[in-house]
NUMI-568193 format. One record per residue (C-alpha): residue number from 1; residue in one letter; x, y, z. Coordinates in pm, 1 decimal, padded with zeros to 6 digits. Each point is the difference from the previous one (the first is absolute). Last residue first. Layout:
N
{lumdren NUM; A; {X; Y; Z}} ...
This chain:
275
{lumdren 275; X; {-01419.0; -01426.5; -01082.6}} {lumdren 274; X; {-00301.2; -00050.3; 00275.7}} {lumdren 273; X; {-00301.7; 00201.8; -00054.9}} {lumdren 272; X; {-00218.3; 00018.8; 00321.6}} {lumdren 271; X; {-00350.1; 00010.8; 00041.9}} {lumdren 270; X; {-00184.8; 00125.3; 00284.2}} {lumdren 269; X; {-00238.6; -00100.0; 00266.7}} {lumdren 268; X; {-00262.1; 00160.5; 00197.6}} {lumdren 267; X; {-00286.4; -00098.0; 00213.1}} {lumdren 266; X; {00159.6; -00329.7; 00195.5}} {lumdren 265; X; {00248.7; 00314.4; 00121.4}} {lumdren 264; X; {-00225.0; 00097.7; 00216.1}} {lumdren 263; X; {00245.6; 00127.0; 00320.4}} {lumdren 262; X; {-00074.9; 00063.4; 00352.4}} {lumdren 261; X; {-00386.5; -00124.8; -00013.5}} {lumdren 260; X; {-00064.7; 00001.4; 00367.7}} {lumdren 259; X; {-00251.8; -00294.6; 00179.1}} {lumdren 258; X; {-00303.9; 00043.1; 00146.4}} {lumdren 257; X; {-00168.7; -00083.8; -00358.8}} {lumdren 256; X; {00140.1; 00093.1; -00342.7}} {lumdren 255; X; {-00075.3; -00197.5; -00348.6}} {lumdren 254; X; {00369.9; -00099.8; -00059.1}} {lumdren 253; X; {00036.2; -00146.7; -00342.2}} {lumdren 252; X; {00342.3; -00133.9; 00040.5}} {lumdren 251; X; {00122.2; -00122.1; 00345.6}} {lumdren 250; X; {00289.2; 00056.8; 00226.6}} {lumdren 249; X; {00101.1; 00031.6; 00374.8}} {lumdren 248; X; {00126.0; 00291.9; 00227.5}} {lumdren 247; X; {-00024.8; -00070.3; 00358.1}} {lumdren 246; X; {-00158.5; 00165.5; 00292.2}} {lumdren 245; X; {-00171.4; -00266.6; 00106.7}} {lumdren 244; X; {-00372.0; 00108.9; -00015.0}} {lumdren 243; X; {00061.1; 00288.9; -00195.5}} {lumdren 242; X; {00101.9; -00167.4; -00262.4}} {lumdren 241; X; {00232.3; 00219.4; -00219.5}} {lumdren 240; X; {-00055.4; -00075.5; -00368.8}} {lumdren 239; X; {00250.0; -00010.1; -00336.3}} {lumdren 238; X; {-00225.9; -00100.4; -00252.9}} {lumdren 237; X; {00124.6; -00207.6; -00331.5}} {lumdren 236; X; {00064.9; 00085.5; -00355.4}} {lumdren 235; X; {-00236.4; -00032.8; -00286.0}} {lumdren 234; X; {00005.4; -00133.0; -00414.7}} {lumdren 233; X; {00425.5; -00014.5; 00018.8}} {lumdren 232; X; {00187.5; 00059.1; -00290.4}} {lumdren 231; X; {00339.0; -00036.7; -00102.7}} {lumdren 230; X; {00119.8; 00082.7; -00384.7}} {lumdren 229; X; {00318.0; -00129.3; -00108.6}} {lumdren 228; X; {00218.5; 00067.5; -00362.8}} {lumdren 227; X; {00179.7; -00269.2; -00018.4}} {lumdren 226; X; {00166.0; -00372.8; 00106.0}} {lumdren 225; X; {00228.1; 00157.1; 00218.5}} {lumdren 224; X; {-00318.7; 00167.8; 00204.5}} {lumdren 223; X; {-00204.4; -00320.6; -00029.3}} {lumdren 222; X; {00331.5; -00140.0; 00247.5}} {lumdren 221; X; {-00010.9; 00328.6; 00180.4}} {lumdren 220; X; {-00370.9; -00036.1; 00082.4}} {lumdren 219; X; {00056.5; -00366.6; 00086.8}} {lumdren 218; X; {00282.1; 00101.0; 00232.5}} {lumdren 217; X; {-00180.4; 00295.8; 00183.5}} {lumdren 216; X; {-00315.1; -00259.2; 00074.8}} {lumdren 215; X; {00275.7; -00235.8; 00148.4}} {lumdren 214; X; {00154.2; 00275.2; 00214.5}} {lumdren 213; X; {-00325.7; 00077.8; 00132.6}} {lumdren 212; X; {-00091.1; -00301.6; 00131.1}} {lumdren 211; X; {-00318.4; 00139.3; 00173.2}} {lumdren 210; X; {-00016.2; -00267.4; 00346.2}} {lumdren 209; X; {00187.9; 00267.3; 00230.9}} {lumdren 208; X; {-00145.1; 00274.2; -00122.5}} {lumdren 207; X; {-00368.1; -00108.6; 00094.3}} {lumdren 206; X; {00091.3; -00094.6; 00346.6}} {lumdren 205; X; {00131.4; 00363.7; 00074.8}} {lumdren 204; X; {-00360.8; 00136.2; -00143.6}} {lumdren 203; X; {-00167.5; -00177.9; 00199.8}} {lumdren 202; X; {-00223.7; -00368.1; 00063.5}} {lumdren 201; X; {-00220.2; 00163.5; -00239.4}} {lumdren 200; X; {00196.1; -00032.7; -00244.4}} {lumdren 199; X; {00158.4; -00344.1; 00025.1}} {lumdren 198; X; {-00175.5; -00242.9; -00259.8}} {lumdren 197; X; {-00234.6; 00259.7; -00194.3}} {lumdren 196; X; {00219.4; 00265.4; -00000.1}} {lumdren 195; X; {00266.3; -00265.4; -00069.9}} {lumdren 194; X; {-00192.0; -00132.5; -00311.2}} {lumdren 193; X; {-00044.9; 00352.1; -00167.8}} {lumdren 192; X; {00381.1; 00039.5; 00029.0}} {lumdren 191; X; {00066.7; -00365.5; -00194.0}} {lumdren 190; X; {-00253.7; 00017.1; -00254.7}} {lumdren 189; X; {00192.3; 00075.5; -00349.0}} {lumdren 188; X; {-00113.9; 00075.0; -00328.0}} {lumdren 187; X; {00179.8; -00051.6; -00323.4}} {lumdren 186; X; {-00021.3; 00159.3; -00335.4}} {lumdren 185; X; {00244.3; -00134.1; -00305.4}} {lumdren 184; X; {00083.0; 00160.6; -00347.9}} {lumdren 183; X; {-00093.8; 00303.5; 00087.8}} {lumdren 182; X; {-00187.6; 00220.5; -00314.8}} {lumdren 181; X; {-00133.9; 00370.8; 00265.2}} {lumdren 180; X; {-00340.3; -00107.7; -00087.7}} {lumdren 179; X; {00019.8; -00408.6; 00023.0}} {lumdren 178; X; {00170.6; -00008.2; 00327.2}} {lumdren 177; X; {-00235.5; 00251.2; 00108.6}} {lumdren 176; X; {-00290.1; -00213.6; -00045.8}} {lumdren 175; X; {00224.6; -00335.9; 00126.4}} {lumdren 174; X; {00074.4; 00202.7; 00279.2}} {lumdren 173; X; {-00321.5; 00054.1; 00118.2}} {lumdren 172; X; {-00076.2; -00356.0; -00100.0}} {lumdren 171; X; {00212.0; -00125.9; 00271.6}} {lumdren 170; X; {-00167.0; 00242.2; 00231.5}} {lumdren 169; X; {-00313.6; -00152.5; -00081.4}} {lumdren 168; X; {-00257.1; 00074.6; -00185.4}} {lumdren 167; X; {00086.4; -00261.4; -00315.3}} {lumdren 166; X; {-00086.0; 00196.9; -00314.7}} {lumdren 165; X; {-00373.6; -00015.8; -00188.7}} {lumdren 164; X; {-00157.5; 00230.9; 00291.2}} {lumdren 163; X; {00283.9; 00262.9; -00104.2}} {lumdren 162; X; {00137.4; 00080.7; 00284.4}} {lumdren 161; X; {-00131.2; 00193.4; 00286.7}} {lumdren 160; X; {-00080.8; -00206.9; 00238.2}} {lumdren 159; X; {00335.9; -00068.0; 00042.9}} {lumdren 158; X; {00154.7; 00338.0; 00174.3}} {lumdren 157; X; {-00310.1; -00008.2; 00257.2}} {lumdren 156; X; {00008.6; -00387.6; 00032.5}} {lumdren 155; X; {00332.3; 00047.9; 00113.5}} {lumdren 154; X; {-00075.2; 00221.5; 00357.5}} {lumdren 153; X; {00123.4; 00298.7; 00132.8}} {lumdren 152; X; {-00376.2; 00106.2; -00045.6}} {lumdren 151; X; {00118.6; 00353.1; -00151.1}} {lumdren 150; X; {00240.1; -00121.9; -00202.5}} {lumdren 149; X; {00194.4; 00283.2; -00080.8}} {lumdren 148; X; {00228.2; -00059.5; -00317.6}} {lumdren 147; X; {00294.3; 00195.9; -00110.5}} {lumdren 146; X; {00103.2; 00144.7; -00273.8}} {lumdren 145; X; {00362.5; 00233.8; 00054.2}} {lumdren 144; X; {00208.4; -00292.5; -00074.6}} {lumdren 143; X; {00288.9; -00141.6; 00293.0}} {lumdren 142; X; {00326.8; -00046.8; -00227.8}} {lumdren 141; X; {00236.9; -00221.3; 00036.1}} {lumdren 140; X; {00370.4; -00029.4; -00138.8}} {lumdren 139; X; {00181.9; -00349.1; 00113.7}} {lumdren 138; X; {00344.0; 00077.6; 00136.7}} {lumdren 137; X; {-00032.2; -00233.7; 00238.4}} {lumdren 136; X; {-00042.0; 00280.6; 00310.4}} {lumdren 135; X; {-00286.3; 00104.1; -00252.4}} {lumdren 134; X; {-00144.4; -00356.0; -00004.0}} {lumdren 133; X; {00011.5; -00004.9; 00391.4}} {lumdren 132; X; {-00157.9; 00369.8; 00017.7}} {lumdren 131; X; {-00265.3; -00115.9; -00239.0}} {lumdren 130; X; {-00089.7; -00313.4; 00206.2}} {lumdren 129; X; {00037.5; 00200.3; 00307.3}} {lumdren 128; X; {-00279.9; 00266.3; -00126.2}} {lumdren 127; X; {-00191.8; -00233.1; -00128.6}} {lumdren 126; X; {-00045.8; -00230.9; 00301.6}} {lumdren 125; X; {-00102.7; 00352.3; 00196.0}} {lumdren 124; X; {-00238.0; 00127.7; -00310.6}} {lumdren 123; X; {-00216.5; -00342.4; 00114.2}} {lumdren 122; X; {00020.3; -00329.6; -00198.5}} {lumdren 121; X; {-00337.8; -00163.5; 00091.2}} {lumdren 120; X; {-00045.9; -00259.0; -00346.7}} {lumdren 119; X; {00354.8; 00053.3; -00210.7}} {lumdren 118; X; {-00071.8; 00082.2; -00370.9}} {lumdren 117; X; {00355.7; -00069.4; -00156.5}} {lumdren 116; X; {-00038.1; 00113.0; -00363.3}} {lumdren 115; X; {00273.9; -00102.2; -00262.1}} {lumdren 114; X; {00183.7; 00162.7; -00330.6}} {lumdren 113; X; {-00203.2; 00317.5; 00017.4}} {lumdren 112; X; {-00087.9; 00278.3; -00227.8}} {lumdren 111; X; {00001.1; 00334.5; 00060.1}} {lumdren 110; X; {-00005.0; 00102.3; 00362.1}} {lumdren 109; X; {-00168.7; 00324.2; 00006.0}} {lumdren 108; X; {-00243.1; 00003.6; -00315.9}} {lumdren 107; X; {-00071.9; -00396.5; 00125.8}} {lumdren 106; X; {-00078.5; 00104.0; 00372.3}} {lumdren 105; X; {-00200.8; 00293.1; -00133.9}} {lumdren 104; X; {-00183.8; -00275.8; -00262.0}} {lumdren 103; X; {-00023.3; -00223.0; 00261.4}} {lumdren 102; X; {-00206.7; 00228.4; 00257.2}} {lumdren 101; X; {-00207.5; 00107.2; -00273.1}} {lumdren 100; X; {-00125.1; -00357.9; -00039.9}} {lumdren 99; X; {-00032.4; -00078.6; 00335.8}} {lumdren 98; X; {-00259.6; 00324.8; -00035.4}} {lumdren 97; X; {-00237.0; -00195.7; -00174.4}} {lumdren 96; X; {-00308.8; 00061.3; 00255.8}} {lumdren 95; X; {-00146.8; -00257.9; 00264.0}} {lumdren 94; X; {00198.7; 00033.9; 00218.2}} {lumdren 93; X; {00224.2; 00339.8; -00014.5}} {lumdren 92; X; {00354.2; 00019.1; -00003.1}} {lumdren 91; X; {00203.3; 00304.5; 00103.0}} {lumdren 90; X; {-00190.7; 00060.6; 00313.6}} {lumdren 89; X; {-00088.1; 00321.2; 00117.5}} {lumdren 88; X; {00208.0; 00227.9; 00199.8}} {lumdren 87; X; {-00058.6; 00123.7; 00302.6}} {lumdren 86; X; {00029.5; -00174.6; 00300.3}} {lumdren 85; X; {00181.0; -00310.1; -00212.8}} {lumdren 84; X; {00266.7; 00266.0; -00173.4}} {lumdren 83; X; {00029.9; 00156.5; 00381.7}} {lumdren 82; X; {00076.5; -00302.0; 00154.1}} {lumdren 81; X; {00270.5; -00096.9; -00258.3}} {lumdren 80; X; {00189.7; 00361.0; 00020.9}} {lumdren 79; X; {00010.9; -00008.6; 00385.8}} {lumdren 78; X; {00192.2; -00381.5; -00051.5}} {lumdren 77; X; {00178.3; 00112.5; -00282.5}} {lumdren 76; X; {00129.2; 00317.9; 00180.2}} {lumdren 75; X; {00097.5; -00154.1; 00299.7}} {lumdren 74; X; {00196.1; -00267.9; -00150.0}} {lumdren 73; X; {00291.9; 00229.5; -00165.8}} {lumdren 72; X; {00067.5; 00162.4; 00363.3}} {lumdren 71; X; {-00042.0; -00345.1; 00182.5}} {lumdren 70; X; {00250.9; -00109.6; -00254.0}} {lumdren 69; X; {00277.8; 00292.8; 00084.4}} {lumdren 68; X; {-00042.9; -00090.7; 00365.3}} {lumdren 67; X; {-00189.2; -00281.7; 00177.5}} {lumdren 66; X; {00072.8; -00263.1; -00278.1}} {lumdren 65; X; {00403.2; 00114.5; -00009.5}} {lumdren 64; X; {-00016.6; -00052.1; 00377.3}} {lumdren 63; X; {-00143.4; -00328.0; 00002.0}} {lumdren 62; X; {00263.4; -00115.8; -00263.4}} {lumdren 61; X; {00274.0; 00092.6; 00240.3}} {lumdren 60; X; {-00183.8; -00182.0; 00303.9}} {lumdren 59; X; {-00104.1; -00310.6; -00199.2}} {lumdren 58; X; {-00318.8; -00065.0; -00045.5}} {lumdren 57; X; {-00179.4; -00261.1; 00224.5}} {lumdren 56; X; {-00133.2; 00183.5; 00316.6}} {lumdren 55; X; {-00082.2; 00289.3; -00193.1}} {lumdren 54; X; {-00342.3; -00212.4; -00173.1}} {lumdren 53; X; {-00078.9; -00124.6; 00336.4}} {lumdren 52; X; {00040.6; 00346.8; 00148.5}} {lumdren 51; X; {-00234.2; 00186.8; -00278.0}} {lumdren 50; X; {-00297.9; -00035.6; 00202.3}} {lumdren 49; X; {00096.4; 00264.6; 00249.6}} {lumdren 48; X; {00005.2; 00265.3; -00260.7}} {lumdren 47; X; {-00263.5; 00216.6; 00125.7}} {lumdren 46; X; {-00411.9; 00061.5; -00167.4}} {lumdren 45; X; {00085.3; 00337.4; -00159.0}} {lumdren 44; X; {-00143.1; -00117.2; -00340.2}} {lumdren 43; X; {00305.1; 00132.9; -00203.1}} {lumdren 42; X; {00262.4; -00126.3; 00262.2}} {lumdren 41; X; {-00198.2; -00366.6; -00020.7}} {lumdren 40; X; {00052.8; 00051.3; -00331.6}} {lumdren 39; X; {00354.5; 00083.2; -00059.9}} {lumdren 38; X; {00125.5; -00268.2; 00249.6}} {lumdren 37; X; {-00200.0; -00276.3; -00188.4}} {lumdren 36; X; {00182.3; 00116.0; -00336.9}} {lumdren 35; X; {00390.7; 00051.6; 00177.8}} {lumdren 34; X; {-00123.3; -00341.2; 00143.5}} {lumdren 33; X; {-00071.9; -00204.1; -00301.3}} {lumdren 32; X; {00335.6; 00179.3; -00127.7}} {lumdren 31; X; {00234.1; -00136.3; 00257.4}} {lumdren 30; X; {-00167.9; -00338.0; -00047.8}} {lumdren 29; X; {00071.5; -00029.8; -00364.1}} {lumdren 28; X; {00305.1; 00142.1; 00050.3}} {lumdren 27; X; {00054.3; -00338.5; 00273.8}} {lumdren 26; X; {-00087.9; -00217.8; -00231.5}} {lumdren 25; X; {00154.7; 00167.2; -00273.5}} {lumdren 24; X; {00342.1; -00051.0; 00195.9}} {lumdren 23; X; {00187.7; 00257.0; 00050.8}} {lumdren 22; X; {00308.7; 00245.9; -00115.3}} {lumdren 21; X; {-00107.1; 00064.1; -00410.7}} {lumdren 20; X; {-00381.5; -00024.8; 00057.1}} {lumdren 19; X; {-00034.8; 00295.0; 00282.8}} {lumdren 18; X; {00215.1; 00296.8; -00044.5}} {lumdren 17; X; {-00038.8; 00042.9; -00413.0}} {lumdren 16; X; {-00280.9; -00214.0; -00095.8}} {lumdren 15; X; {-00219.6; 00077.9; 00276.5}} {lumdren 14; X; {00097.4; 00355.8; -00011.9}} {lumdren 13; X; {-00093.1; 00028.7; -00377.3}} {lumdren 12; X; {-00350.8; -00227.2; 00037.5}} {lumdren 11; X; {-00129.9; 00283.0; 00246.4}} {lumdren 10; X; {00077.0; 00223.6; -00242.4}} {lumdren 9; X; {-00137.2; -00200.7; -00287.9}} {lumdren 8; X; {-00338.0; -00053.5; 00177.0}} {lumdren 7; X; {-00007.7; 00387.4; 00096.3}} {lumdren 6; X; {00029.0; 00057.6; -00404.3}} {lumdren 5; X; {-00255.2; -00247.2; -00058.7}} {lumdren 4; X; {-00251.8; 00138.8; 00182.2}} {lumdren 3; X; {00031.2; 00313.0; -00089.4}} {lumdren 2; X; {00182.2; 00322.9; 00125.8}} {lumdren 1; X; {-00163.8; 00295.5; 00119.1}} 
């Protein structure tokens, strides 16, 4: 069985190579949202009528690409995430010093660093277009084998444990690893984690169309010309059907209810190496 990153850097290879070169990243970024929410709603058995606002704005050539040979790459993240979070235990542990170990596998992989981009609610999905638009530029990146779960989807669980001296906050999360893998600068970024917040629950179509995704892609590539890049996120977001309205919305830290939990993606998120 492949890992996680391998799958990620499948997925990213058809995004890069039929999606980013002939579209918009708008509209990739949409394309891919739904080859995601199509996976999961196929993996819970639950129909994929919610997915018509999401097809209603992709182009038809595009659409096709995301129902074919992505589908086939998403499927096996998707079933590969909900079985890590059935079964596996988390990688960091409140209360213990296991952050630490986490950075020292992230440093033995990455080497050092020139910046860190920490980026509040950035799911595997953003990642994977970011990384097939730097690809597409000619921009090598590399998806690491650590990960983190965060069980709670939530910051606090990532912050907590720093060093009580440090600053727990996300900012100070990369400021920590800023100073173990030697970057000169560390920056954290708000703008996904806002739009949950702002538009999520008002569906998952609403939530694409106020991510700037093209902007996020340009300040990576920007740090990326600069040096050596490593992006981070502290949780994704949840992809859930309501069963109410029968539409797909976001959140991060979803604690269940009538509602289906198609996709947790608030409880992993991975770090990527970019040139």
């Amino acid at each position: 069985m492949k890992q996680l990153y391998e799958l990620l850097e499948d997925a990213r290879d058809v995004v890069a190579e039929k999606m980013v070169p002939n579209y918009r990243l708008e509209d990739v970024y949409r394309a891919v949202v739904y080859a995601f929410a199509h996976a999961a709603l196929r993996e819970k058995g639950v129909g994929l009528r919610a997915l018509k606002p999401l097809e209603e704005g992709v182009p038809k050539p595009l659409l096709a690409i995301a129902k074919g040979e992505l589908l086939s790459k998403v499927h096996p993240i998707v079933k590969l995430v909900e079985h890590m979070l059935r079964e596996g235990a988390p990688l960091l542990v409140r209360y213990e010093t296991s952050l630490e170990r986490v950075i020292e596998e992230v440093k033995r992989e990455a080497g050092r660093a020139d910046t860190i981009l920490a980026y509040d609610a950035m799911s595997i999905i953003e990642q994977v277009i970011i990384s097939a638009f730097l690809k597409a530029q000619g921009i090598r990146t590399l998806f690491l084998r650590t990960f983190f779960l965060n069980p709670q989807g939530l910051t606090r669980f990532m912050t907590s444990q720093l060093p009580a001296s440090g600053q727990q906050t996300l900012r100070g999360v990369a400021q920590h690893l800023a100073s173990h893998l030697e970057a000169r600068q560390h920056n954290k970024n708000s703008t996904i984690d806002q739009k949950v917040h702002e538009t999520g629950i008002l569906g998952l179509d609403e939530f694409i169309k106020k991510v700037d995704i093209s902007r996020i892609a340009r300040q990576i590539l920007e740090a990326s010309e600069k040096g050596t890049t490593l992006v981070l996120s502290d949780h994704g977001y949840d992809i859930v059907l309501s069963r109410r309205g029968g539409y797909l919305y976001v959140v991060h830290g979803f604690q269940g209810g009538a509602d289906v939990a198609l996709l947790l993606l608030s409880r992993i998120s991975t770090f990527m190496r970019v040139g």
